[in-house]
PDB file with SEQRES, HELIX, SHEET and CRYST1 records, atoms N, CA, C and O in Angstrom:
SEQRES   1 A   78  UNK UNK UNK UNK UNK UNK UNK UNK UNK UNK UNK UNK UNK          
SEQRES   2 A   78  UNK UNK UNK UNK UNK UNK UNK UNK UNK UNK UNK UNK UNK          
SEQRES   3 A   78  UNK UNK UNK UNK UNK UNK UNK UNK UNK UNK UNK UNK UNK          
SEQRES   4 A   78  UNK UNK UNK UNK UNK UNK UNK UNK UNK UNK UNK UNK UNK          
SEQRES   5 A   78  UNK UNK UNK UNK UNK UNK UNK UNK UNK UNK UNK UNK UNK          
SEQRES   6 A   78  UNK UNK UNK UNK UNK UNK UNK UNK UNK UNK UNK UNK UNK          
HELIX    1 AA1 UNK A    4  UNK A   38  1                                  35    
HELIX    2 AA2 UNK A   58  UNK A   70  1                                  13    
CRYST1    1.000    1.000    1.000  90.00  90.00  90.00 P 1           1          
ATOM      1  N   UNK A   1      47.539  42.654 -17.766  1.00  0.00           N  
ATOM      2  CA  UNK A   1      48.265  41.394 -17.699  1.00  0.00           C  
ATOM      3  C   UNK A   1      47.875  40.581 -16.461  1.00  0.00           C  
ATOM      4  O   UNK A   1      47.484  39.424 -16.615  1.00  0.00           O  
ATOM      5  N   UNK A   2      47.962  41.125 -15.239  1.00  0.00           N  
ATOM      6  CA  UNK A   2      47.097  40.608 -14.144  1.00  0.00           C  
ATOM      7  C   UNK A   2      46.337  39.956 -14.724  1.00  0.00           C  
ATOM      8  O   UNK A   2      46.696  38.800 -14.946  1.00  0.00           O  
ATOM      9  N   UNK A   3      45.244  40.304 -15.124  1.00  0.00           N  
ATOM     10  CA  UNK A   3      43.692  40.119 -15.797  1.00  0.00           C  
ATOM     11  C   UNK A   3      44.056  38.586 -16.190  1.00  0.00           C  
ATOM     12  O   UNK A   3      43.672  37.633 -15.513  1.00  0.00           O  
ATOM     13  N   UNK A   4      44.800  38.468 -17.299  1.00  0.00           N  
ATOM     14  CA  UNK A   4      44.942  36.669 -17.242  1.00  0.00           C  
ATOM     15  C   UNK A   4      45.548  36.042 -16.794  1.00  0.00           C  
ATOM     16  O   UNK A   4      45.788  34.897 -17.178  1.00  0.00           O  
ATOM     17  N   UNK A   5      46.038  36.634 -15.747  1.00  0.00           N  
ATOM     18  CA  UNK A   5      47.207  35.210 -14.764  1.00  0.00           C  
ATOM     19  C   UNK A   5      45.870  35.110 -13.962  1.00  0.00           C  
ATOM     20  O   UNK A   5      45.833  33.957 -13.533  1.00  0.00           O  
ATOM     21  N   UNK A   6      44.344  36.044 -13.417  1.00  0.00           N  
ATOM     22  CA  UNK A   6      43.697  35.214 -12.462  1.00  0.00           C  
ATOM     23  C   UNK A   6      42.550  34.557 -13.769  1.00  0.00           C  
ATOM     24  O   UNK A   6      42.190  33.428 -13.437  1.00  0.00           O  
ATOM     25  N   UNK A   7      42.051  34.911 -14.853  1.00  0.00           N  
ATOM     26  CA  UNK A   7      41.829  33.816 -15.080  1.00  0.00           C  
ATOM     27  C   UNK A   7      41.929  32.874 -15.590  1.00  0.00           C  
ATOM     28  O   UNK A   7      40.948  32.215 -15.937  1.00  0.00           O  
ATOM     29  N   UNK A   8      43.568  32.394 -15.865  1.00  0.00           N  
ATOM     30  CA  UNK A   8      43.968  30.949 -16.431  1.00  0.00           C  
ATOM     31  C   UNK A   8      43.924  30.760 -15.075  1.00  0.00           C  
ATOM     32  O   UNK A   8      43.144  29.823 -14.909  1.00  0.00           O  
ATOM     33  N   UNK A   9      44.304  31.109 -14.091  1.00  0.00           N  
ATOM     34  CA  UNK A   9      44.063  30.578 -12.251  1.00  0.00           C  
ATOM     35  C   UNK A   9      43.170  30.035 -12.547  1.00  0.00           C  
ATOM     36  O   UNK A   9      43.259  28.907 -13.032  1.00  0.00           O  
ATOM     37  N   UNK A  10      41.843  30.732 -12.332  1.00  0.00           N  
ATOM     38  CA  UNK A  10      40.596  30.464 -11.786  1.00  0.00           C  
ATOM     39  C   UNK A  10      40.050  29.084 -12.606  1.00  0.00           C  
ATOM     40  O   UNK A  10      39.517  28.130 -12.038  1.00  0.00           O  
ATOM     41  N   UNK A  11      40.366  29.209 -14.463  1.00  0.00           N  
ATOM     42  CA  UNK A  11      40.121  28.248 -15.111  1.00  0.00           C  
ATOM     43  C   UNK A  11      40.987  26.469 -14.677  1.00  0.00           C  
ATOM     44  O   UNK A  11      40.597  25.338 -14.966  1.00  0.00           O  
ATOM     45  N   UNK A  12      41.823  26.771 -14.161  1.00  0.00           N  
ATOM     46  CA  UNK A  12      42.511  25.751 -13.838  1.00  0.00           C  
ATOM     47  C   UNK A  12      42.243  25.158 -12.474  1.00  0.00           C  
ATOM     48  O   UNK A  12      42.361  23.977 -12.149  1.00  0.00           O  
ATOM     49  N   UNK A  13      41.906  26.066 -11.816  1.00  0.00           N  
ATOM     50  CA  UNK A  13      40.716  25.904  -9.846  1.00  0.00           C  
ATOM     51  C   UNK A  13      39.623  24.768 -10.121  1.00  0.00           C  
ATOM     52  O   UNK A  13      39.305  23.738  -9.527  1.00  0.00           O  
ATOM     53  N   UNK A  14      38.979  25.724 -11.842  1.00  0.00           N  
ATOM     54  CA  UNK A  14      38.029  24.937 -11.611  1.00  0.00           C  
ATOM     55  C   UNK A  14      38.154  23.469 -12.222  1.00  0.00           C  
ATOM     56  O   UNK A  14      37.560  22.554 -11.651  1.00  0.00           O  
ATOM     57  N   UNK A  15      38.829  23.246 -13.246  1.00  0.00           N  
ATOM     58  CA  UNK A  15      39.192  21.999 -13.496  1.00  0.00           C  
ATOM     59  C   UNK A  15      39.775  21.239 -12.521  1.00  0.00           C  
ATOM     60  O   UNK A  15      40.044  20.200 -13.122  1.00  0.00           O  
ATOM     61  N   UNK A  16      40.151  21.106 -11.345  1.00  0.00           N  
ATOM     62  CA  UNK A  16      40.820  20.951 -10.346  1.00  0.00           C  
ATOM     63  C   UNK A  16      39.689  20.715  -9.565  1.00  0.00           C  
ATOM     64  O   UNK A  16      39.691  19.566  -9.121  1.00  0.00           O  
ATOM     65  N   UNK A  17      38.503  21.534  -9.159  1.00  0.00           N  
ATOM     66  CA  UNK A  17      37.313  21.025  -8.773  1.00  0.00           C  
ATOM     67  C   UNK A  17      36.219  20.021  -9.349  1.00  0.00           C  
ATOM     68  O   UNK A  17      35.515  19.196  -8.767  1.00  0.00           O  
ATOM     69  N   UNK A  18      36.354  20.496 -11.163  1.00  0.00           N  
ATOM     70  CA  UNK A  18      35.657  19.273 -11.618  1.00  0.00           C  
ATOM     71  C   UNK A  18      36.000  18.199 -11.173  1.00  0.00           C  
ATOM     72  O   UNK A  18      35.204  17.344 -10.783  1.00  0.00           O  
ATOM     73  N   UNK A  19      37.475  18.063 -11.165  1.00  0.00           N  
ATOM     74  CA  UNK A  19      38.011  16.856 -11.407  1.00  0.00           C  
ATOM     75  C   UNK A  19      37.635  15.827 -10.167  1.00  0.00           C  
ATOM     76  O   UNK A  19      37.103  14.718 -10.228  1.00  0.00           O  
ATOM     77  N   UNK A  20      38.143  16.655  -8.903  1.00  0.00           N  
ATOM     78  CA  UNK A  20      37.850  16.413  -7.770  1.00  0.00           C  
ATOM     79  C   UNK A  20      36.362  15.535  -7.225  1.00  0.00           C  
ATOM     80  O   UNK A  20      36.210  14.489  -6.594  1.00  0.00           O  
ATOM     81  N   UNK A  21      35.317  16.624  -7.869  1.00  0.00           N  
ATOM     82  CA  UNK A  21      33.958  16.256  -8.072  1.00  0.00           C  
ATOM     83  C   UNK A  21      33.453  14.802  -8.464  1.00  0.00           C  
ATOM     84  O   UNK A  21      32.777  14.001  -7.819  1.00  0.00           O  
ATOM     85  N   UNK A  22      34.137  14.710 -10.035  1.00  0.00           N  
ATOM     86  CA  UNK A  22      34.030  13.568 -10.572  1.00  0.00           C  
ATOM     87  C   UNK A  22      34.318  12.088  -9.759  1.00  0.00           C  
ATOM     88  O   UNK A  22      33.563  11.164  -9.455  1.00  0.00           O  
ATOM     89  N   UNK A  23      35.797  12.320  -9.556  1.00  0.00           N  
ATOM     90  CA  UNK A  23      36.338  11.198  -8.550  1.00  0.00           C  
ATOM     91  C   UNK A  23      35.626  11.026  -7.354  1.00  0.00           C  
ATOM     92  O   UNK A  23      35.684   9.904  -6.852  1.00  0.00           O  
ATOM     93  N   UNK A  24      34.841  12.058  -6.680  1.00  0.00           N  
ATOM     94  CA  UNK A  24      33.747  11.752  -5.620  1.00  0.00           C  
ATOM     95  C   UNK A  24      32.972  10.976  -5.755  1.00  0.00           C  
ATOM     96  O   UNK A  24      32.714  10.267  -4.782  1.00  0.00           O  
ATOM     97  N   UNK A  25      32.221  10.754  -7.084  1.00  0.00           N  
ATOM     98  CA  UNK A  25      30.767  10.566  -7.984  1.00  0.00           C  
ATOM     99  C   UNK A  25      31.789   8.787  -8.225  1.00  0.00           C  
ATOM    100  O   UNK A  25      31.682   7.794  -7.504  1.00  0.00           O  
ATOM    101  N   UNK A  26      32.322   8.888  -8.959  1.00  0.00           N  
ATOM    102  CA  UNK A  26      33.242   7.264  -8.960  1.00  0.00           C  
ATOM    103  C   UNK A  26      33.113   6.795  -7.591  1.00  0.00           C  
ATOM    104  O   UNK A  26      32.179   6.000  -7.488  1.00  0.00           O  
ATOM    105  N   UNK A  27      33.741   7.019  -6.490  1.00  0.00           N  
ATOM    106  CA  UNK A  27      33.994   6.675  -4.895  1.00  0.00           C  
ATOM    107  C   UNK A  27      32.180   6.504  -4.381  1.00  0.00           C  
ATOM    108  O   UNK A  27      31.878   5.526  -3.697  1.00  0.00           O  
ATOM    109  N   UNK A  28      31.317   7.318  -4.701  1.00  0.00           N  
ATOM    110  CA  UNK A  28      30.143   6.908  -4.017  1.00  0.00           C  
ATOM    111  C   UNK A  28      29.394   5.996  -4.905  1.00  0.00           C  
ATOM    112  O   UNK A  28      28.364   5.530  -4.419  1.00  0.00           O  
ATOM    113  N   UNK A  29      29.786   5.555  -6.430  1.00  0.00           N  
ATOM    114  CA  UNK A  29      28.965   4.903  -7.055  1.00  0.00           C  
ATOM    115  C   UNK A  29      29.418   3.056  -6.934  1.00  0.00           C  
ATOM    116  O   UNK A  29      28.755   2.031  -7.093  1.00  0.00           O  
ATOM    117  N   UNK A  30      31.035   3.353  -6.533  1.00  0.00           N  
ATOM    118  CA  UNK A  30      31.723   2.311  -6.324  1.00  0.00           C  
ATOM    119  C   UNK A  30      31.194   1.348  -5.100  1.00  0.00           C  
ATOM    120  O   UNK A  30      31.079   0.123  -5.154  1.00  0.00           O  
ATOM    121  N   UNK A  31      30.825   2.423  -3.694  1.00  0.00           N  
ATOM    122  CA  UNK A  31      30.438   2.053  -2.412  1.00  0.00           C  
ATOM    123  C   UNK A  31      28.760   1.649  -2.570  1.00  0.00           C  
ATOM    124  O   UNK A  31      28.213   0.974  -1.698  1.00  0.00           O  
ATOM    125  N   UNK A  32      28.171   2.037  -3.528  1.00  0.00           N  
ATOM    126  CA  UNK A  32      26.879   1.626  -3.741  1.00  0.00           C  
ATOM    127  C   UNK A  32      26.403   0.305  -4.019  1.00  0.00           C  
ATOM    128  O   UNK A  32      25.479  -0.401  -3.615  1.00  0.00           O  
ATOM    129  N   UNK A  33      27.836   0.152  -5.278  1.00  0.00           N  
ATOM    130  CA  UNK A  33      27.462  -1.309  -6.075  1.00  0.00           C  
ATOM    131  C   UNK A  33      28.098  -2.898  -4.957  1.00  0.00           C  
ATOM    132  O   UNK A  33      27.814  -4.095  -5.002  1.00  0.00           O  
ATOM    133  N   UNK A  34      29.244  -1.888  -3.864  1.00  0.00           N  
ATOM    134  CA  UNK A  34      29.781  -2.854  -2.831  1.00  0.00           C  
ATOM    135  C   UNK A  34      28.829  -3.172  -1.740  1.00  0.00           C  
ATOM    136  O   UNK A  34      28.883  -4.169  -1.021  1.00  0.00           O  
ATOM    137  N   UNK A  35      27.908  -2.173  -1.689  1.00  0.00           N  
ATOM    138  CA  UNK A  35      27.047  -2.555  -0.503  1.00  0.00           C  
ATOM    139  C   UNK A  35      25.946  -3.658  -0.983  1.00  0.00           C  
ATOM    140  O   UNK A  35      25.512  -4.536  -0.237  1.00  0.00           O  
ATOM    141  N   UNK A  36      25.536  -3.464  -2.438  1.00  0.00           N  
ATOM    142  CA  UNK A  36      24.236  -4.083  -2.862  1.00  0.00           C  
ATOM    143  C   UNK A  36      25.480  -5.532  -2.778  1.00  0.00           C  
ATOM    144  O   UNK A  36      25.099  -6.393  -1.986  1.00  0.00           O  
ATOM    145  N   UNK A  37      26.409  -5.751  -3.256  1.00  0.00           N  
ATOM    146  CA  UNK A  37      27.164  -6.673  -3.415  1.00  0.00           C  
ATOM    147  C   UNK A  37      27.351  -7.522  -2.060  1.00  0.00           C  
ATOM    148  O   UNK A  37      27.357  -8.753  -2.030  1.00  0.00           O  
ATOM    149  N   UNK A  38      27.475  -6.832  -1.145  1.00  0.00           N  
ATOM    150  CA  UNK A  38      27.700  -7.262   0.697  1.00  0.00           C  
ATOM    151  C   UNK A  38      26.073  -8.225   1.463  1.00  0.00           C  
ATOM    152  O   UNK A  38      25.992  -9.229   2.171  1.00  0.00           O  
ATOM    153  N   UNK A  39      24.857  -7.155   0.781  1.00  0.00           N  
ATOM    154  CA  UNK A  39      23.729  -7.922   1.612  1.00  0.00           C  
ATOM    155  C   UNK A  39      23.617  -8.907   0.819  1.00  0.00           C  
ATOM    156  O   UNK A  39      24.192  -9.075  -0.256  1.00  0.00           O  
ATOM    157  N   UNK A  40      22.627  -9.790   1.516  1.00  0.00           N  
ATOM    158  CA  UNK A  40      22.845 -11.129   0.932  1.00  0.00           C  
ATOM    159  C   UNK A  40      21.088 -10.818   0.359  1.00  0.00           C  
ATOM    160  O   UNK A  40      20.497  -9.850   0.838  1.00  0.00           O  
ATOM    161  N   UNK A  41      20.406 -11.694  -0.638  1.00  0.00           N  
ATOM    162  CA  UNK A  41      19.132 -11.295  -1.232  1.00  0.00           C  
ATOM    163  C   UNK A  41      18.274 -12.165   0.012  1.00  0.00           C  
ATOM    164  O   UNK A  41      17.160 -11.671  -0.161  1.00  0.00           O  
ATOM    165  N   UNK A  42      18.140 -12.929   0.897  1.00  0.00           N  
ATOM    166  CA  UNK A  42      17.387 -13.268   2.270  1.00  0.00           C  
ATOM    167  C   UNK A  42      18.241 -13.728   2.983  1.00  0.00           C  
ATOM    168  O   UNK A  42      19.387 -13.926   2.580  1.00  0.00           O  
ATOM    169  N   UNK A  43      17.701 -14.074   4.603  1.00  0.00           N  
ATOM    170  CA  UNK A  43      18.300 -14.547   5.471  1.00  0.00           C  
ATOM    171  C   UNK A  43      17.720 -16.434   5.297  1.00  0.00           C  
ATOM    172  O   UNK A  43      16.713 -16.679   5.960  1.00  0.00           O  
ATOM    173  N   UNK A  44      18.151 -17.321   4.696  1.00  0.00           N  
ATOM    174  CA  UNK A  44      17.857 -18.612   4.771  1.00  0.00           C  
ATOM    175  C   UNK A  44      18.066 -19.301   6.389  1.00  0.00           C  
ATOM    176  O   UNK A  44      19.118 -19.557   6.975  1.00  0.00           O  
ATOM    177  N   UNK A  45      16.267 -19.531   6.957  1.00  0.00           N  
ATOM    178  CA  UNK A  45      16.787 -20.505   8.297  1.00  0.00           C  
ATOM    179  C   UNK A  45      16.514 -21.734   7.819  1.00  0.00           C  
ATOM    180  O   UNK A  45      15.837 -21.842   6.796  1.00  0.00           O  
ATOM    181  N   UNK A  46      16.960 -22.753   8.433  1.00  0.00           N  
ATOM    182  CA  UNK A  46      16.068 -23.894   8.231  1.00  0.00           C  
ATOM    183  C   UNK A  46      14.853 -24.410   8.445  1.00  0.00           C  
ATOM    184  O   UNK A  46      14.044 -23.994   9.274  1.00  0.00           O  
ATOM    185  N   UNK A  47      14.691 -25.444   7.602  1.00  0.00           N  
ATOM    186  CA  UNK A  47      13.244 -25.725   7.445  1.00  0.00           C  
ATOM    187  C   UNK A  47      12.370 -26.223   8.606  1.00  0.00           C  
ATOM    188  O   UNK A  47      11.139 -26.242   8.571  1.00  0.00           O  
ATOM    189  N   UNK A  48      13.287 -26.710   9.855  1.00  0.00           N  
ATOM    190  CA  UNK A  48      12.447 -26.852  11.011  1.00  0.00           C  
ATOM    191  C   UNK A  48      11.919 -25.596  11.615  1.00  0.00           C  
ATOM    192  O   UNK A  48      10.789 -25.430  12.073  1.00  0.00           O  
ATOM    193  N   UNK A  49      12.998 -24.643  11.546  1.00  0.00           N  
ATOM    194  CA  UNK A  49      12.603 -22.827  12.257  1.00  0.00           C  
ATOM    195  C   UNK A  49      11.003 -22.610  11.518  1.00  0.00           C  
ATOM    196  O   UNK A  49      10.296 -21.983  12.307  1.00  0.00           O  
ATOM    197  N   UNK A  50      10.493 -22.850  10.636  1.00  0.00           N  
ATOM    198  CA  UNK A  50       9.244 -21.904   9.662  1.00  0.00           C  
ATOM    199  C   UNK A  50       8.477 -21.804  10.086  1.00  0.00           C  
ATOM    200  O   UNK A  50       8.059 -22.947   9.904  1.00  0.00           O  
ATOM    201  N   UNK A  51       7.756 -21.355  10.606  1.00  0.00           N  
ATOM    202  CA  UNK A  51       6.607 -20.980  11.717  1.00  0.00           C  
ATOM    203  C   UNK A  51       5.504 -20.381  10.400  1.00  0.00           C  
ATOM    204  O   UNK A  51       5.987 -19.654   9.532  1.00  0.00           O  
ATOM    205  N   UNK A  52       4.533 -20.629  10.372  1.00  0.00           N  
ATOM    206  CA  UNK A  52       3.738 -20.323   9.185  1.00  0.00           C  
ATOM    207  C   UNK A  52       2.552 -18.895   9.486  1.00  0.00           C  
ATOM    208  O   UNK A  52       1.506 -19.036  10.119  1.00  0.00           O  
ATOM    209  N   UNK A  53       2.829 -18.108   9.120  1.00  0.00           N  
ATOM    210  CA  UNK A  53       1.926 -16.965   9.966  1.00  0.00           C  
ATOM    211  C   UNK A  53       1.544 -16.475   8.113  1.00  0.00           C  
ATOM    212  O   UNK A  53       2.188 -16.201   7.100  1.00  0.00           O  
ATOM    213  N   UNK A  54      -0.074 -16.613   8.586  1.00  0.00           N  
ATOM    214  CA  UNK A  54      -0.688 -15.649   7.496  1.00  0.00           C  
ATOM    215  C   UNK A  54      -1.365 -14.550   8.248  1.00  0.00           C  
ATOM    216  O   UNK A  54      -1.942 -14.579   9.335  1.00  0.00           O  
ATOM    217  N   UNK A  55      -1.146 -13.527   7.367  1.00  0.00           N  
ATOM    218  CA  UNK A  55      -1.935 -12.088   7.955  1.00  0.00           C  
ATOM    219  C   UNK A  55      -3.550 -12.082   7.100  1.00  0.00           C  
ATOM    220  O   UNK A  55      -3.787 -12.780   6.114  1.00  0.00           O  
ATOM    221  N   UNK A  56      -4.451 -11.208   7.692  1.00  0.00           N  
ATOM    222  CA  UNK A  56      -5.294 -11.022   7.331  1.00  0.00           C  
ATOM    223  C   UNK A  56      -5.143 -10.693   5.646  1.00  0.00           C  
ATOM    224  O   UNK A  56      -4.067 -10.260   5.233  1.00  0.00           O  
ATOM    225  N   UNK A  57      -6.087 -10.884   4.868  1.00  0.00           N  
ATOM    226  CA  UNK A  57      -5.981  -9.995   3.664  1.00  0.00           C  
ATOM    227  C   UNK A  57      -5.954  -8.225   3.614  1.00  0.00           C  
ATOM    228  O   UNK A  57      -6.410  -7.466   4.469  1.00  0.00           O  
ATOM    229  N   UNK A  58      -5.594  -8.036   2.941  1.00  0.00           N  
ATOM    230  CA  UNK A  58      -5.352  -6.276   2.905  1.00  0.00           C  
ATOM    231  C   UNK A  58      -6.757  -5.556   2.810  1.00  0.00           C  
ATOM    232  O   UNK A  58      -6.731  -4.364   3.118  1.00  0.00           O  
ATOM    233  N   UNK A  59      -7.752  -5.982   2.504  1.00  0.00           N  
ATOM    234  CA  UNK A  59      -8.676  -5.549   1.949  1.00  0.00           C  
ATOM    235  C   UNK A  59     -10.094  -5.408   3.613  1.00  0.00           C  
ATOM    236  O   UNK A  59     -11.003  -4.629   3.901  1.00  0.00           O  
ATOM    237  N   UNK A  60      -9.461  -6.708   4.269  1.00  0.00           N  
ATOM    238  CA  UNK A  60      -9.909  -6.227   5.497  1.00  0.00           C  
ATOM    239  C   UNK A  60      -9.447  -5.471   6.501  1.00  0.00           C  
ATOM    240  O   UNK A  60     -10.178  -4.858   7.278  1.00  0.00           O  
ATOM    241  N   UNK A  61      -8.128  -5.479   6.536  1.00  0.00           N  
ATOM    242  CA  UNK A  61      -7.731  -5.095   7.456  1.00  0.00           C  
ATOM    243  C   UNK A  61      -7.693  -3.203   6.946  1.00  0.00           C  
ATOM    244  O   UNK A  61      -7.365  -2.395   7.815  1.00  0.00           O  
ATOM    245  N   UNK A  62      -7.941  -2.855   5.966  1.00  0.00           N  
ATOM    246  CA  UNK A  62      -8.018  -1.075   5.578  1.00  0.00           C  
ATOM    247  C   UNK A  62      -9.515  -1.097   6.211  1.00  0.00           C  
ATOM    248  O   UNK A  62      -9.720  -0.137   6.954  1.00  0.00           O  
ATOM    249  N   UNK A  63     -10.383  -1.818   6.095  1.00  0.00           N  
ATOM    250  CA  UNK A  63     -11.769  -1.272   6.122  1.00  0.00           C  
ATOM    251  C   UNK A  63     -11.465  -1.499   7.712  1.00  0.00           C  
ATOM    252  O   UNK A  63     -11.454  -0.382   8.228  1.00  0.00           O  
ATOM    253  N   UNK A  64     -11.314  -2.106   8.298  1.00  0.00           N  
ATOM    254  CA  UNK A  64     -10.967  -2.230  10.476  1.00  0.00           C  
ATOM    255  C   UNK A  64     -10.566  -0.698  10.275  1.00  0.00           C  
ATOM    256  O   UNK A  64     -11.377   0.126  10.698  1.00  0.00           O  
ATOM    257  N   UNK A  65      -9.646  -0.332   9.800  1.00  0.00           N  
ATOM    258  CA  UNK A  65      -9.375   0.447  10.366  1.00  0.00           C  
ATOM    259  C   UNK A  65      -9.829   1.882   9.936  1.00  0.00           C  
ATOM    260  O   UNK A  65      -9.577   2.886  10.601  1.00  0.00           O  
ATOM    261  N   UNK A  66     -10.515   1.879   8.772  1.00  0.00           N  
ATOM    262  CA  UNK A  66     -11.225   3.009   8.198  1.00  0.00           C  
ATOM    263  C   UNK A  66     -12.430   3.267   8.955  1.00  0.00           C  
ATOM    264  O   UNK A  66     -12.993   4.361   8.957  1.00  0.00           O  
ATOM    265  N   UNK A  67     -12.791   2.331   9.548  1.00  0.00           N  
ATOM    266  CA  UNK A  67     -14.085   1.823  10.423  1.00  0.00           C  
ATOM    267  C   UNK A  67     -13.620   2.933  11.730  1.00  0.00           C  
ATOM    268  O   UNK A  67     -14.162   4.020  11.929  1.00  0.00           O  
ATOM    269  N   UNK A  68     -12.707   2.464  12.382  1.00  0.00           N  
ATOM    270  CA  UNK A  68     -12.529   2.336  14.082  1.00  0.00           C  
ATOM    271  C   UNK A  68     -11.806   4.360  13.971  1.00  0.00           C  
ATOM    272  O   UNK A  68     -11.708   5.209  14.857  1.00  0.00           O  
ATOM    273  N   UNK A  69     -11.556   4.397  12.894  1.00  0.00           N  
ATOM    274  CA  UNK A  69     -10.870   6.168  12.853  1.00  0.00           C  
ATOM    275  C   UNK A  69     -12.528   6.608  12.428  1.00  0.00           C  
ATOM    276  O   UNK A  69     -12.935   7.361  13.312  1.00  0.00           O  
ATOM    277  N   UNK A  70     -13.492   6.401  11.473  1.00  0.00           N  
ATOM    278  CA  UNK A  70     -14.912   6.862  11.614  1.00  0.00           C  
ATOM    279  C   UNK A  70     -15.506   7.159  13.188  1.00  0.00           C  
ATOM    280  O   UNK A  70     -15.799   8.230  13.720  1.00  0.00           O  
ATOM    281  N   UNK A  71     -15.556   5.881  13.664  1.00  0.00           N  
ATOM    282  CA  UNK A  71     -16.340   5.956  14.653  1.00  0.00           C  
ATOM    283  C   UNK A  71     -15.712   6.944  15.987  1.00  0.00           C  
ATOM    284  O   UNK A  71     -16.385   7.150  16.997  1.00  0.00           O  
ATOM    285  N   UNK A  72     -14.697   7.348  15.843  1.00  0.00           N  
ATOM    286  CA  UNK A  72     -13.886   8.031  16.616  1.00  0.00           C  
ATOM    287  C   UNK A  72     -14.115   9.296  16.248  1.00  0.00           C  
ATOM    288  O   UNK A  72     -13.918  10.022  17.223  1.00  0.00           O  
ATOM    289  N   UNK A  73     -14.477   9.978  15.188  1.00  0.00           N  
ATOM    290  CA  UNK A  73     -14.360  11.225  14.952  1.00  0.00           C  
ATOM    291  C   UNK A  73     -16.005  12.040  15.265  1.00  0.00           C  
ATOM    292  O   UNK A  73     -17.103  11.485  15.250  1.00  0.00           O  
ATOM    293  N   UNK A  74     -15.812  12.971  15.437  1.00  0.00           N  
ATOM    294  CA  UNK A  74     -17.275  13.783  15.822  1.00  0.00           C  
ATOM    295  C   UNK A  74     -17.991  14.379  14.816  1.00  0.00           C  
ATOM    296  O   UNK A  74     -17.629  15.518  14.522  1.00  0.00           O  
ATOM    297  N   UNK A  75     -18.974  13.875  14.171  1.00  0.00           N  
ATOM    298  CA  UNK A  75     -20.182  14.469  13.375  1.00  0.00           C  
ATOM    299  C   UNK A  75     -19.880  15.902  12.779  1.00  0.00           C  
ATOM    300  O   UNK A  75     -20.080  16.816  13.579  1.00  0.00           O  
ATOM    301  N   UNK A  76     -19.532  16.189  11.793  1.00  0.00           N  
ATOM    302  CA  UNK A  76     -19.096  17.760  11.532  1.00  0.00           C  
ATOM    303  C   UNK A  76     -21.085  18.337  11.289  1.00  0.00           C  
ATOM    304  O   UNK A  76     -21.257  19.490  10.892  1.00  0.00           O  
ATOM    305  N   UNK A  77     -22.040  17.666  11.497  1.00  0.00           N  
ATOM    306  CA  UNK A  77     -23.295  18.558  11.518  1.00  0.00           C  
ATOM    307  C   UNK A  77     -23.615  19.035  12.908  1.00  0.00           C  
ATOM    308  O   UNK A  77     -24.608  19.701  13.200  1.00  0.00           O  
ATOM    309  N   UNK A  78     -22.310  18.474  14.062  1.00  0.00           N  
ATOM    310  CA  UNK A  78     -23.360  19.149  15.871  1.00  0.00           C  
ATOM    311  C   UNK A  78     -22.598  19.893  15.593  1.00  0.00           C  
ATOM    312  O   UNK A  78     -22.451  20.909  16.272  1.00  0.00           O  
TER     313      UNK A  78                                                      
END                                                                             
């Protein structure tokens, strides 16, 4: 008789933990959709602030530097 008072217990612990679980999973999915909701999609300055900066293309700036890590490394034939 013991035998099923611990496990309707234990069965009822764990529903008690699902449950628990679940309502966690709600609370962090809730704080997810509030944060995406909080940032704003850019920071708008005005149009006098715009300072116009272009970067190199990508295509040069990998080979600079594929270059300058070559020339740095030591010959694996000495």
């Amino acid at each position: 008789m013991g035998r099923k008072k611990n496990v309707s217990s234990e069965i009822s612990k764990n529903t008690k933990i699902k449950a628990a679980n679940d309502a966690d999973e709600v609370k962090k999915s809730d704080s997810e959709v509030q944060k995406c909701k909080l940032h704003p999609p850019a920071i708008s300055l005005p149009s006098s602030s715009y300072t116009t900066i272009t970067p190199p293309p990508p295509s040069q700036t990998c080979s600079k530097m594929q270059n300058s890590g070559l020339d740095t490394l030591p010959s694996p034939n000495t």
